[in-house]
Structures are given as structure tokens and as C-alpha cells.
C-alpha positions as CSV (number, residue, x, y, z in Angstrom):
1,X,-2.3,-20.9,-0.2
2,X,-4.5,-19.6,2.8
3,X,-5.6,-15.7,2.6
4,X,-3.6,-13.5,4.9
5,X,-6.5,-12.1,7.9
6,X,-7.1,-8.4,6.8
7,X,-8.8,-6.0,9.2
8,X,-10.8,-3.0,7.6
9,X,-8.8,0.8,7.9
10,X,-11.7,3.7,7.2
11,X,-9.7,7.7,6.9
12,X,-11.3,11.0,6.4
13,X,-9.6,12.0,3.4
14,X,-10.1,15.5,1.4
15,X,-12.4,15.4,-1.8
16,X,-9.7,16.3,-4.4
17,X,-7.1,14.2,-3.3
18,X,-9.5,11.0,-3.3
19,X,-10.2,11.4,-6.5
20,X,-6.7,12.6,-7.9
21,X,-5.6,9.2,-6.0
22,X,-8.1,7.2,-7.3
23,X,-7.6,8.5,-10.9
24,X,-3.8,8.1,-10.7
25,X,-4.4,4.2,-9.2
26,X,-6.5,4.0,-12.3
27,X,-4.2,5.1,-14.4
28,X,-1.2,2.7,-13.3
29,X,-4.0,-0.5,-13.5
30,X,-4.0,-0.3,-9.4
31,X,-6.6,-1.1,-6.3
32,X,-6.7,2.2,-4.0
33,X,-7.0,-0.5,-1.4
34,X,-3.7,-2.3,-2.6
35,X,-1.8,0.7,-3.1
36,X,-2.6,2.4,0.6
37,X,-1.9,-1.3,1.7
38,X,2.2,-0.9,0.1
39,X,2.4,3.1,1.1
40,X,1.4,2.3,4.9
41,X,3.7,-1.3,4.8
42,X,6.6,1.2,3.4
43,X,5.8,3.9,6.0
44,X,5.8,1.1,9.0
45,X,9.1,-0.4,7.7
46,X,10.7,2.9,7.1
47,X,9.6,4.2,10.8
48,X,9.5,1.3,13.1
49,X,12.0,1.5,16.2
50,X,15.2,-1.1,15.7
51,X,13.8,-4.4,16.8
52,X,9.9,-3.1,16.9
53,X,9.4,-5.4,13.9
54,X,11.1,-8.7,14.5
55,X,12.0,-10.9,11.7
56,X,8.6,-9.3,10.0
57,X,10.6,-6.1,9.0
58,X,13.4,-8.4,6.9
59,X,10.8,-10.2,4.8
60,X,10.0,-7.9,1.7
61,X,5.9,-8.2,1.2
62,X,4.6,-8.7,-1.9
63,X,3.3,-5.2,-3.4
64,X,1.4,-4.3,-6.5
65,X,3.5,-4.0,-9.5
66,X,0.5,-4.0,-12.5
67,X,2.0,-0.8,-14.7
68,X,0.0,-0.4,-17.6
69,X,1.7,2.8,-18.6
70,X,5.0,1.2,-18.8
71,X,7.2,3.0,-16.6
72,X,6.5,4.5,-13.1
């Protein structure tokens, strides 16, 4: 299967909650980079306009789901 074109997405983020992010990724067996992928996917399907999104906003992506603690 052919990789999906990615584009690169730099923030300014505060100290403490980069690293209280990147502990709790950590924690759940996650990618910072895969979990801001499903929060922003979420955000954009939860706040697009009706019809903004086309057939795109009825197919459910793929997001992480590695839980190494067990329960979320």
C-alpha cells in the first residue's frame, strides 16, 4: 500500500506541557506525532462546516490505538 503524502506542522508549545504530553504518549506506547495527527483529525471532523469535508468527513481514519496500560 502506497504512503499517504504528509506535510510537516512545527507549534510553539509551552515547556511543561511538552513534556507532560510527551510523558503521557509514552506512557500509553504512543508517537507525539501520531497522537497530534488523531487530536487535530478529531478537531477538523468535529468543526468543519456541513459539506466543508465531502465524502472525506464519513470515512473514519485510522488512529493510534497501542495501549500498553490497558485501559484509556
Amino acid at each position: 500500500m502506497p504512503r499517504k503524502k504528509t506535510d510537516r506542522l512545527n507549534i510553539t508549545i509551552d515547556q511543561t506541557l511538552k513534556r507532560q504530553f510527551d510523558a503521557i504518549c509514552a506512557l500509553k506506547g504512543l508517537k507525539m506525532s501520531e497522537t497530534t495527527q488523531m487530536i487535530i483529525r478529531q478537531w477538523v471532523e468535529e468543526n468543519a462546516p456541513p459539506g466543508l469535508l465531502g465524502e472525506t468527513k464519513k470515512q473514519k481514519l485510522p488512529s493510534p490505538t497501542k495501549d500498553k496500560g490497558g485501559e484509556e
